[in-house]
N, CA, C and O atoms as a DFTB+ gen file, in Angstrom:
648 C
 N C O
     1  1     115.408      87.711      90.880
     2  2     115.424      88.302      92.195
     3  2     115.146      89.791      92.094
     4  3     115.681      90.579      91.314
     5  1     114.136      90.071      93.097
     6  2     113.863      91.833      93.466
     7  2     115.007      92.480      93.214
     8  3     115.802      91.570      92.978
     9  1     115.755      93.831      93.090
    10  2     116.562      94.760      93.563
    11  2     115.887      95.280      94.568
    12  3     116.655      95.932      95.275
    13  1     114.463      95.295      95.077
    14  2     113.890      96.541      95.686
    15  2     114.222      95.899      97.072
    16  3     113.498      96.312      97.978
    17  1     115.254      94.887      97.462
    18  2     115.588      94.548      98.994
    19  2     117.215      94.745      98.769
    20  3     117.732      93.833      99.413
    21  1     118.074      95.401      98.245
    22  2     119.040      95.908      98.000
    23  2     119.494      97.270      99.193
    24  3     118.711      98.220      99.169
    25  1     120.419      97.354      99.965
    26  2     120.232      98.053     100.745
    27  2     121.579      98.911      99.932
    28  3     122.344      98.375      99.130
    29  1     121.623     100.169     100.313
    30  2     122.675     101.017      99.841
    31  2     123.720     101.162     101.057
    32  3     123.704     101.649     102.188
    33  1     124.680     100.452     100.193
    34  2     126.266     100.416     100.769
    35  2     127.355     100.982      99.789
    36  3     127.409     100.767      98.578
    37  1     128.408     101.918     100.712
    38  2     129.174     102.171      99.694
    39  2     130.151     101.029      99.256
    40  3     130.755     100.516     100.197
    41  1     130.414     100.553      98.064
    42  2     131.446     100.013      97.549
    43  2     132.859     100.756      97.295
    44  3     132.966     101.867      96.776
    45  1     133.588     100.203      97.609
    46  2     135.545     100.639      97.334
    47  2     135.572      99.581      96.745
    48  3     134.841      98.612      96.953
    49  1     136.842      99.738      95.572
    50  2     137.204      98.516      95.338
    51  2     138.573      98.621      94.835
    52  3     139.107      99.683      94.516
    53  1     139.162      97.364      94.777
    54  2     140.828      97.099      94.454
    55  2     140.946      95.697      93.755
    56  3     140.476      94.559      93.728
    57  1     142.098      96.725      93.084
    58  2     142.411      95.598      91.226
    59  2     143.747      95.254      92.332
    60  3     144.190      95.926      93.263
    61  1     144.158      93.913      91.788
    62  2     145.345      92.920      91.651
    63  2     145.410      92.346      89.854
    64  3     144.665      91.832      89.019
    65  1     146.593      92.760      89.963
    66  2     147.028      91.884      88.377
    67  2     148.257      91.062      89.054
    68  3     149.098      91.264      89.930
    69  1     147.809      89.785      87.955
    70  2     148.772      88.830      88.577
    71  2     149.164      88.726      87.058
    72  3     148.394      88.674      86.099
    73  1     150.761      88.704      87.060
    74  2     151.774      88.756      85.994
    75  2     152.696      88.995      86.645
    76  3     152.912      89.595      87.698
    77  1     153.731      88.003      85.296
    78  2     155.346      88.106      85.755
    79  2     155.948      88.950      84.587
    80  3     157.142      88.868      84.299
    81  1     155.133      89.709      83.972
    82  2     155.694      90.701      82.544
    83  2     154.700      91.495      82.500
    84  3     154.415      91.652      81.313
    85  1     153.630      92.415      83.538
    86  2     153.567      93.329      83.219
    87  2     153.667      94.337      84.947
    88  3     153.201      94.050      86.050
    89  1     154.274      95.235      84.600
    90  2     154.223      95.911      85.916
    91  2     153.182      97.363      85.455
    92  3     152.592      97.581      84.397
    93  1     153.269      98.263      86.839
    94  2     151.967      99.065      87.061
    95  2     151.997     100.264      86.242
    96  3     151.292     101.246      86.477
    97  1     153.008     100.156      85.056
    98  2     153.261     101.332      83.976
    99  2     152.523     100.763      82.670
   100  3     151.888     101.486      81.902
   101  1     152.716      99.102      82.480
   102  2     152.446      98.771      81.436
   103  2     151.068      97.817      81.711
   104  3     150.794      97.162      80.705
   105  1     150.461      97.668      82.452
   106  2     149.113      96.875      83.105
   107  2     148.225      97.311      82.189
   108  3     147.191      97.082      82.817
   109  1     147.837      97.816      81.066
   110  2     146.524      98.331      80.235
   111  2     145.252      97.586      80.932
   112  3     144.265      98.315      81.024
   113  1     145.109      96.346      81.406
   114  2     143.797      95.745      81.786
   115  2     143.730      96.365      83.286
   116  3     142.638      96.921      83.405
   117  1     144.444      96.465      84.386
   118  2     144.566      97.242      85.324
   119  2     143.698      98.241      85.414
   120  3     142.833      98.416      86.271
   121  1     144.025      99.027      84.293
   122  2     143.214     100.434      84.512
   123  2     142.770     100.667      83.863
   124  3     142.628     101.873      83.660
   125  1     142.087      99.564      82.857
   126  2     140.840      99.343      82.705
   127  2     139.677      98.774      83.601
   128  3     138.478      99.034      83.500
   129  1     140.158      98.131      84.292
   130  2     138.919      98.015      85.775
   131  2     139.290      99.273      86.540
   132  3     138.407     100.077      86.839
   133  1     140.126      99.407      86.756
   134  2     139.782     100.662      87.509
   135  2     139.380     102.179      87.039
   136  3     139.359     103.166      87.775
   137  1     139.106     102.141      85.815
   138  2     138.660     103.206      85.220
   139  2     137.351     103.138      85.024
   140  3     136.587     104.099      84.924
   141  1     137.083     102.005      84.968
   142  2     135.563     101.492      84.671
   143  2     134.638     101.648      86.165
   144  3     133.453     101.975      86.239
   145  1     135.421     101.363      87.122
   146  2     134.792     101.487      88.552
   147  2     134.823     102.824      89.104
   148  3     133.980     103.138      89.944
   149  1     135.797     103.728      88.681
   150  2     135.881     104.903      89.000
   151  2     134.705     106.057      88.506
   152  3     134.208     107.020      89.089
   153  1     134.483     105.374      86.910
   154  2     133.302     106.008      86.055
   155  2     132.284     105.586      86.782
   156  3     131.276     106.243      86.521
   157  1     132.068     104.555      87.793
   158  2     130.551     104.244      88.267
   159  2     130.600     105.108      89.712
   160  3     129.593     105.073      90.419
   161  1     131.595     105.766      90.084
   162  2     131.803     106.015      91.569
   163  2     132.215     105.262      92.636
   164  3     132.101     105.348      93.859
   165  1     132.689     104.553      91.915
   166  2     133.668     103.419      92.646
   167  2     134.818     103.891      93.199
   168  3     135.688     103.770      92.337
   169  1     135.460     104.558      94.589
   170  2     136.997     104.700      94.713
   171  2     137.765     103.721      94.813
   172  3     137.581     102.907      95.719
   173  1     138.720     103.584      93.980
   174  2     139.885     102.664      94.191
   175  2     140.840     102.463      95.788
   176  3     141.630     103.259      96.296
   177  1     140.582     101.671      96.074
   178  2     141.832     101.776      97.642
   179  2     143.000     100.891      97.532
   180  3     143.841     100.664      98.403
   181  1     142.943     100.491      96.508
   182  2     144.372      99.274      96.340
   183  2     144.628      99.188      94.932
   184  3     143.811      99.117      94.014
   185  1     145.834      99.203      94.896
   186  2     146.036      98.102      93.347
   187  2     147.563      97.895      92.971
   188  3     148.419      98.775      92.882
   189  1     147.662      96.981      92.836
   190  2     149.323      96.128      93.315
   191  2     149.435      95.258      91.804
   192  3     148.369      94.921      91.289
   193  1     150.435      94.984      91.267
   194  2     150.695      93.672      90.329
   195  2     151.432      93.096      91.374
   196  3     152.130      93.610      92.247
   197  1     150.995      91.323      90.989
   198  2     151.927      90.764      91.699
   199  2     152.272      89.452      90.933
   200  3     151.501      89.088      90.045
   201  1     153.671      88.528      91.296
   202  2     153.773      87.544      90.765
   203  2     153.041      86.054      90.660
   204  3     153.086      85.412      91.710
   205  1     152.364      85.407      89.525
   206  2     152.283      84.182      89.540
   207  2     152.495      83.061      90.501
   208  3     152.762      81.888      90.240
   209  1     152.264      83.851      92.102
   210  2     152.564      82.700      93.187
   211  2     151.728      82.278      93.902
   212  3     152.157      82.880      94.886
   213  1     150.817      81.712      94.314
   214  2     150.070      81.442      95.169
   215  2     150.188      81.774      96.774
   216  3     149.345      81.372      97.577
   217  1     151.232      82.486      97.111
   218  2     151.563      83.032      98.182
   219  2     151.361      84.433      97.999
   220  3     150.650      84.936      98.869
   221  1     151.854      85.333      96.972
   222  2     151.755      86.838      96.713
   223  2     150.839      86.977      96.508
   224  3     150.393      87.919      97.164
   225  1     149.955      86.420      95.710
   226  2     148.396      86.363      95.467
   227  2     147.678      86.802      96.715
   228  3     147.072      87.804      97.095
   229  1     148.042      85.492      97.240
   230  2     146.926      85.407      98.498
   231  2     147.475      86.672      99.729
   232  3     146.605      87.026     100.525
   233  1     148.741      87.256      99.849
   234  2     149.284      88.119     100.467
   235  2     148.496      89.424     100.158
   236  3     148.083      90.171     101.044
   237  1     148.318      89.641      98.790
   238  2     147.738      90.831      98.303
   239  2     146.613      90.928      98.222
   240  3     146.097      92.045      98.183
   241  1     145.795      89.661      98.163
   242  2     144.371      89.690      98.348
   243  2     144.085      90.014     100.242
   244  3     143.336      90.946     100.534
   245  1     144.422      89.582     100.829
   246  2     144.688      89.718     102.114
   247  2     145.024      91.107     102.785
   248  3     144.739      91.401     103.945
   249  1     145.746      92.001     101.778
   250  2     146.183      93.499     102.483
   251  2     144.851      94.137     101.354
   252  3     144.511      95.289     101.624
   253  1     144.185      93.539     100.273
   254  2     142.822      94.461      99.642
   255  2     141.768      94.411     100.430
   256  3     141.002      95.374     100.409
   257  1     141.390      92.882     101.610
   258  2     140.238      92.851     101.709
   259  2     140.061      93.847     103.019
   260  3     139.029      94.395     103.407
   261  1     141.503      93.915     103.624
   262  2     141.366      94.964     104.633
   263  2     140.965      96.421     103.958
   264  3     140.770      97.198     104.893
   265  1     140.786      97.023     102.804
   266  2     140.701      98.283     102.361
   267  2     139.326      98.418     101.599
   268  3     138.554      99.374     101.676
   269  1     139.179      97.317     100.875
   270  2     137.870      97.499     100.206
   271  2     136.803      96.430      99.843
   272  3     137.308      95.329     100.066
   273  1     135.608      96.307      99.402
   274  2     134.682      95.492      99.578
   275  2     134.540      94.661      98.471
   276  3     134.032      93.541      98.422
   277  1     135.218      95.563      97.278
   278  2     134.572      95.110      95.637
   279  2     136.235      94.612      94.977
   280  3     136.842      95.359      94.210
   281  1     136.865      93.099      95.475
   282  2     138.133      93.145      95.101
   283  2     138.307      92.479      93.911
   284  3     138.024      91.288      94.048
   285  1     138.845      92.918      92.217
   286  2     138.938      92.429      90.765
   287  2     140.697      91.743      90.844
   288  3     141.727      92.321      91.191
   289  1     140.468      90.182      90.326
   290  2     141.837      90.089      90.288
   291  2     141.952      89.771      88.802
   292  3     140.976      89.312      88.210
   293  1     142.956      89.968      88.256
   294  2     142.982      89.829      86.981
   295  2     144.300      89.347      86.635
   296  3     145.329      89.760      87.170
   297  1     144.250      88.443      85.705
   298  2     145.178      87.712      85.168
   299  2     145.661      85.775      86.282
   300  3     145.444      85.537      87.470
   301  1     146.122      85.120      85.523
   302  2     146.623      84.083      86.395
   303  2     145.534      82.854      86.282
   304  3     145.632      81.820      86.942
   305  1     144.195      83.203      85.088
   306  2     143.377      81.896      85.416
   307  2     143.045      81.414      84.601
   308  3     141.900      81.026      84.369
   309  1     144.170      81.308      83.840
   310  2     144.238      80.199      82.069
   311  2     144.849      79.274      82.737
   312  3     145.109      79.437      83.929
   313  1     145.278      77.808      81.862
   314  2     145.724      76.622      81.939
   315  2     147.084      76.649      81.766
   316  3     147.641      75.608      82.113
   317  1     147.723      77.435      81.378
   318  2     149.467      76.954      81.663
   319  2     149.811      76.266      83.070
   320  3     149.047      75.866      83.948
   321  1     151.103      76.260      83.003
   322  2     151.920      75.498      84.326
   323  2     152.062      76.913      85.346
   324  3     152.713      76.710      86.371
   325  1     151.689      77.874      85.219
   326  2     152.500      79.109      85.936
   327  2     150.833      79.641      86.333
   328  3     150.809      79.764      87.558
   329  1     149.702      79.930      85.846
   330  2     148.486      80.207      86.289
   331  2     147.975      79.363      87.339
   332  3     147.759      78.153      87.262
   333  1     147.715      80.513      88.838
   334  2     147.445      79.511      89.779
   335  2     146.663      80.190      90.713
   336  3     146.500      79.756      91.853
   337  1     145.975      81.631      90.144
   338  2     145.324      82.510      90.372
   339  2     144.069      81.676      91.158
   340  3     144.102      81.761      92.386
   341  1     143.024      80.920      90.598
   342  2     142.463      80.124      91.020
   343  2     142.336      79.555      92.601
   344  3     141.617      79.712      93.589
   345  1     143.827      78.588      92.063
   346  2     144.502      78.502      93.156
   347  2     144.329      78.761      94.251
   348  3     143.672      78.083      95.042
   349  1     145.080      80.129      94.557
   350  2     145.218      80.731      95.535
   351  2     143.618      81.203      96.118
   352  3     143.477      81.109      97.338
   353  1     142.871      81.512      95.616
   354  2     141.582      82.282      95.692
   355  2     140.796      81.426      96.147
   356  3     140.561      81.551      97.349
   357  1     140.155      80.353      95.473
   358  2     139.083      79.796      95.390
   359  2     139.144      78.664      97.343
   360  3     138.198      78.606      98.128
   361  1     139.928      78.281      97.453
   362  2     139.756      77.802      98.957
   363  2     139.764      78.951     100.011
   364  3     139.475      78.572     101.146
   365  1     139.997      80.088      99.887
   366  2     139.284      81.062     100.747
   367  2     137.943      81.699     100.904
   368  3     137.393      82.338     101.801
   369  1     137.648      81.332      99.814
   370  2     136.313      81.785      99.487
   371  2     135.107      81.256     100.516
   372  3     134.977      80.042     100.676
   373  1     134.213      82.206     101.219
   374  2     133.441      81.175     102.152
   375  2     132.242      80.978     101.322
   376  3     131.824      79.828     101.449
   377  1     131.645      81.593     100.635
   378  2     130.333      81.377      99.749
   379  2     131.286      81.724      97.935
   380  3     132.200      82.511      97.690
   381  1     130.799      81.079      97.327
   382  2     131.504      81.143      95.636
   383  2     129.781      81.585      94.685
   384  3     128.658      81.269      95.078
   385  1     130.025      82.141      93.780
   386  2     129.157      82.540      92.790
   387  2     129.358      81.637      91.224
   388  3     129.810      82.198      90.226
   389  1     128.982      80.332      91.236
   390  2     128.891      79.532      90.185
   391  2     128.449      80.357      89.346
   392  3     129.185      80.703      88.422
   393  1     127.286      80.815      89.449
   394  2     126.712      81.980      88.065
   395  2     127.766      83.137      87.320
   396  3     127.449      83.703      86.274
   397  1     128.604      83.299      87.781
   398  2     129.626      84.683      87.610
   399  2     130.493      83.920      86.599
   400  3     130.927      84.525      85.619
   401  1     130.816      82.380      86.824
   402  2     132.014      82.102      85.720
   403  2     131.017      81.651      84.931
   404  3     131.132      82.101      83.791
   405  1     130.008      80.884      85.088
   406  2     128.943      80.474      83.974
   407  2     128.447      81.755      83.276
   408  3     128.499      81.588      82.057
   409  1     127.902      83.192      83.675
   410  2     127.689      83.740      82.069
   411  2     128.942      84.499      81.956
   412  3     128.611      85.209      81.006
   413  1     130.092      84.850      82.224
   414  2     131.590      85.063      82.029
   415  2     131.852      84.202      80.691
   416  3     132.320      84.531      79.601
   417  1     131.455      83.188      81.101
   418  2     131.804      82.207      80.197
   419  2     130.820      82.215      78.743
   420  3     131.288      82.132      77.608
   421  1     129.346      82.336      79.081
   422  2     128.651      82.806      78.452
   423  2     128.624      84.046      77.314
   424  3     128.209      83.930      76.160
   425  1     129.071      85.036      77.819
   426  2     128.923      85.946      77.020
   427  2     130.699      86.057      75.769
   428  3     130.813      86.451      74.609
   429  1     131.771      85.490      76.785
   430  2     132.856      85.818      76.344
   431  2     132.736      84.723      75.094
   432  3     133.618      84.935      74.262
   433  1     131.782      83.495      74.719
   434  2     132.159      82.814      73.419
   435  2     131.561      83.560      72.563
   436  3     131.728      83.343      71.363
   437  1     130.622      84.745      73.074
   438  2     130.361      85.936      71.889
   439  2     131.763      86.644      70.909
   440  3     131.789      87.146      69.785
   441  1     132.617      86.447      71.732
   442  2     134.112      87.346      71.422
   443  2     135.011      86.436      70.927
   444  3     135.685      86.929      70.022
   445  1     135.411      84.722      71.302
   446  2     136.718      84.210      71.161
   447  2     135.982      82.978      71.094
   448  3     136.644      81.944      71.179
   449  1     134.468      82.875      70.929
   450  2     134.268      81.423      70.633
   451  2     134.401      80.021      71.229
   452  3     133.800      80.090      72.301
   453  1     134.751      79.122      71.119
   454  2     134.891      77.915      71.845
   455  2     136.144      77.753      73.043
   456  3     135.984      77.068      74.053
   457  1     137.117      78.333      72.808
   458  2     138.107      79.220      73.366
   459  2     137.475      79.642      75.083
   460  3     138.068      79.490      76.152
   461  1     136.017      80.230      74.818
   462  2     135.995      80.835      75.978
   463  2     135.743      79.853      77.538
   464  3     135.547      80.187      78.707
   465  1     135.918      78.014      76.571
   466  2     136.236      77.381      77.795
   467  2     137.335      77.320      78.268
   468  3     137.348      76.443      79.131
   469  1     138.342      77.830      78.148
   470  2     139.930      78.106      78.845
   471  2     139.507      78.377      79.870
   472  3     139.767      77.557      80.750
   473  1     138.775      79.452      80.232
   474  2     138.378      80.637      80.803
   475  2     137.882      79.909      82.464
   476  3     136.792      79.379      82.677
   477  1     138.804      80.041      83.298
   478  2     138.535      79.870      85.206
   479  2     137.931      80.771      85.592
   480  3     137.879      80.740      86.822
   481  1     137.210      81.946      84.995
   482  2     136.883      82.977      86.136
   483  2     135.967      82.294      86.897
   484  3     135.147      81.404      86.675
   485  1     136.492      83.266      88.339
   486  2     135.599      82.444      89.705
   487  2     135.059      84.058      90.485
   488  3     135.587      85.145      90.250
   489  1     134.046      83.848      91.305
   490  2     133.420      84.801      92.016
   491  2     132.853      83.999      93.095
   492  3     132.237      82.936      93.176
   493  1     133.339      85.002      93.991
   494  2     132.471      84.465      96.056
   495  2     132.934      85.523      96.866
   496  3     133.629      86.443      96.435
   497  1     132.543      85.399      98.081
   498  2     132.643      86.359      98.880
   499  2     133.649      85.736     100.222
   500  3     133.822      84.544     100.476
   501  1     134.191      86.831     100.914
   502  2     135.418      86.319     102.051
   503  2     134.611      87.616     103.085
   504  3     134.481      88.761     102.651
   505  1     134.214      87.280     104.219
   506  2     134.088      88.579     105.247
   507  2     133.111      89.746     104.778
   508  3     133.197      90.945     105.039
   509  1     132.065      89.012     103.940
   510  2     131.074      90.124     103.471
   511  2     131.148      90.994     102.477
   512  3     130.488      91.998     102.210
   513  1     132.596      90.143     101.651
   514  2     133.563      91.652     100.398
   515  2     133.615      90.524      99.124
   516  3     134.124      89.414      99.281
   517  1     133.014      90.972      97.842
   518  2     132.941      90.180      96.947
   519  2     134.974      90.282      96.298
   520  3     135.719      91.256      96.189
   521  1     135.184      88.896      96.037
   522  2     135.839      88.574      95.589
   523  2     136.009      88.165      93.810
   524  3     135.723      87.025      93.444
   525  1     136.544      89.320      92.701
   526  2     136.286      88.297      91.436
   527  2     137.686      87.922      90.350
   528  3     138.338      88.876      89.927
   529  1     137.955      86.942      90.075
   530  2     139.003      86.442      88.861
   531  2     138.374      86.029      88.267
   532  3     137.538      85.127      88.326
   533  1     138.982      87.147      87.105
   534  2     139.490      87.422      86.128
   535  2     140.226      86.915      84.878
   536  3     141.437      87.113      84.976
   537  1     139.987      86.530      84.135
   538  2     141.437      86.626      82.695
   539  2     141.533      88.057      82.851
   540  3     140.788      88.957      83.236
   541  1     143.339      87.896      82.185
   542  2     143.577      89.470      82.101
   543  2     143.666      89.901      80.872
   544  3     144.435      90.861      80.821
   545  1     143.122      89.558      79.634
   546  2     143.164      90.306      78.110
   547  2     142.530      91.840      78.898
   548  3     142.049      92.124      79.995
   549  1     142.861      92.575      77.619
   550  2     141.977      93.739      78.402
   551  2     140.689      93.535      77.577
   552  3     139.898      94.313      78.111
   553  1     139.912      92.783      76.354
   554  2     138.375      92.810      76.232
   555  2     138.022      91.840      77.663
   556  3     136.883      92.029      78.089
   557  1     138.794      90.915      78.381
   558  2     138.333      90.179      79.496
   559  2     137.561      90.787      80.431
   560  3     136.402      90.724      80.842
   561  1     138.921      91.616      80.716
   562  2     138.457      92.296      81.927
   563  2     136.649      93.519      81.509
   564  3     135.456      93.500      81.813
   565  1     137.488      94.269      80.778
   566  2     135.979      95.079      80.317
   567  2     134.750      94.687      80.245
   568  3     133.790      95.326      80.675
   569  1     134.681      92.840      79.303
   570  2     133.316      92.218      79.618
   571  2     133.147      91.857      81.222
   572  3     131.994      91.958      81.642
   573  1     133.930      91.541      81.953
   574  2     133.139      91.177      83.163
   575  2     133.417      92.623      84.172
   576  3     133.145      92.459      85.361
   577  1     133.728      93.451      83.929
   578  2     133.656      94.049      84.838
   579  2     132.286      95.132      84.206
   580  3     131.325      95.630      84.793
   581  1     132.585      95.174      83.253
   582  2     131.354      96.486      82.910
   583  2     129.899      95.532      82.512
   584  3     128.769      96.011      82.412
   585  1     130.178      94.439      82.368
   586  2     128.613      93.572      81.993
   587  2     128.043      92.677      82.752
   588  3     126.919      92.194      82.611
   589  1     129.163      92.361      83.912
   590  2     129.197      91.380      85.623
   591  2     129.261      91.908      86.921
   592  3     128.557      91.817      87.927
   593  1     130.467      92.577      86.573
   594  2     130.441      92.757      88.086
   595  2     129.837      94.078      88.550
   596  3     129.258      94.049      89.636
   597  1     129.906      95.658      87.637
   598  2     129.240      96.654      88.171
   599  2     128.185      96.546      88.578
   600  3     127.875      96.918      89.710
   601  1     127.094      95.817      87.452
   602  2     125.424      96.081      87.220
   603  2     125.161      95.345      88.809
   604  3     124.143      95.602      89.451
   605  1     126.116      94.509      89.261
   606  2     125.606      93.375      90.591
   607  2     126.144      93.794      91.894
   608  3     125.703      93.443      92.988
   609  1     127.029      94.491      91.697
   610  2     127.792      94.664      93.164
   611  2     127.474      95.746      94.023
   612  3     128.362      96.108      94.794
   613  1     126.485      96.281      94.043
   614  2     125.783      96.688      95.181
   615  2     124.901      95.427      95.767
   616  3     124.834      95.254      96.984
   617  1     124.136      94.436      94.716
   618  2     123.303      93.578      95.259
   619  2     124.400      92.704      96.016
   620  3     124.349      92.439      97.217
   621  1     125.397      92.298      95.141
   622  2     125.997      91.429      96.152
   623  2     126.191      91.904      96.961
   624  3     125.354      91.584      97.806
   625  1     127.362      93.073      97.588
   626  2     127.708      93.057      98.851
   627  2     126.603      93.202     100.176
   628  3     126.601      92.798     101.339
   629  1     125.685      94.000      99.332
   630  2     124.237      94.039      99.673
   631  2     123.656      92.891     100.647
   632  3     123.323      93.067     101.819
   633  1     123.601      91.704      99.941
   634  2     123.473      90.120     100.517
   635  2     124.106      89.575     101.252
   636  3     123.678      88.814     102.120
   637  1     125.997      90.042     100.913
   638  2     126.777      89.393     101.813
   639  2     127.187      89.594     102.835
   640  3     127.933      88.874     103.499
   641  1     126.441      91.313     103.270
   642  2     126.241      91.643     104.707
   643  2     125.356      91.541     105.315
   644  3     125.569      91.865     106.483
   645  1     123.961      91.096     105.030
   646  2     122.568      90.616     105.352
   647  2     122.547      89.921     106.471
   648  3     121.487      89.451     106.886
């Protein structure tokens, strides 16, 4: 696909970490997306940890999409009994980005190998504002946010206000 039908919009964006053991002192993957978005000119307008619930999740995704366009959730989308990140996300979604967990998935068996089918990350859009989860290692977050989601998210939101 062209970039040259890409229209220039500003992007904001807001991190959610979902964990029940790390709060917003000890989050290292946290602010690593948001340091990474800040280096592109990205302003941050949100960023909350919240618990492993499918209710707080969706509560906090809900008070980001009112603030910003470009929302990273991180942590909550491995296979235990308590990850439900997914969950909560993926039936709100009105359009989803199959391609985003396929090379997510792609590039991360460069790093952890066969392993990197654990890996739920999901991407779509809610109200014209890209939506993305995350694993929360911090190499997770760094590969998809600095090798996925920056290089694209002008095109996406770009499209999803079209």
């Amino acid at each position: 696909m062209s970039h040259n039908h890409v229209r220039q919009v500003k992007i904001t964006g807001a991190v959610i970490t979902v964990s029940t053991s790390r709060t917003a002192e000890t989050d290292a993957s946290g602010k690593t997306i948001m340091r990474l978005m800040e280096d592109q000119s990205i302003p941050i307008c949100h960023y909350s940890v919240v618990p492993d619930r499918i209710d707080a999740i969706r509560n906090e995704l809900f008070t980001a999409l009112k603030k910003a366009n470009c929302i990273v959730i991180s942590g909550g989308t491995g296979l235990t009994f308590d990850d439900c990140t997914i969950e909560a996300v993926s039936p709100l979604l009105e359009k989803k980005m199959d391609g985003f967990g396929e090379f997510f998935r792609m590039k991360s068996i460069q790093q952890i190998g066969t392993a990197a089918m654990l890996s739920r990350a999901l991407a779509g859009t809610i109200g014209g504002r890209a939506v993305f989860c995350i694993p929360g290692s911090t190499p997770a977050v760094t590969l998809a946010t600095s090798e996925l989601i920056l290089p694209e998210i002008t095109h996406i939101i770009s499209h999803a206000n079209h």
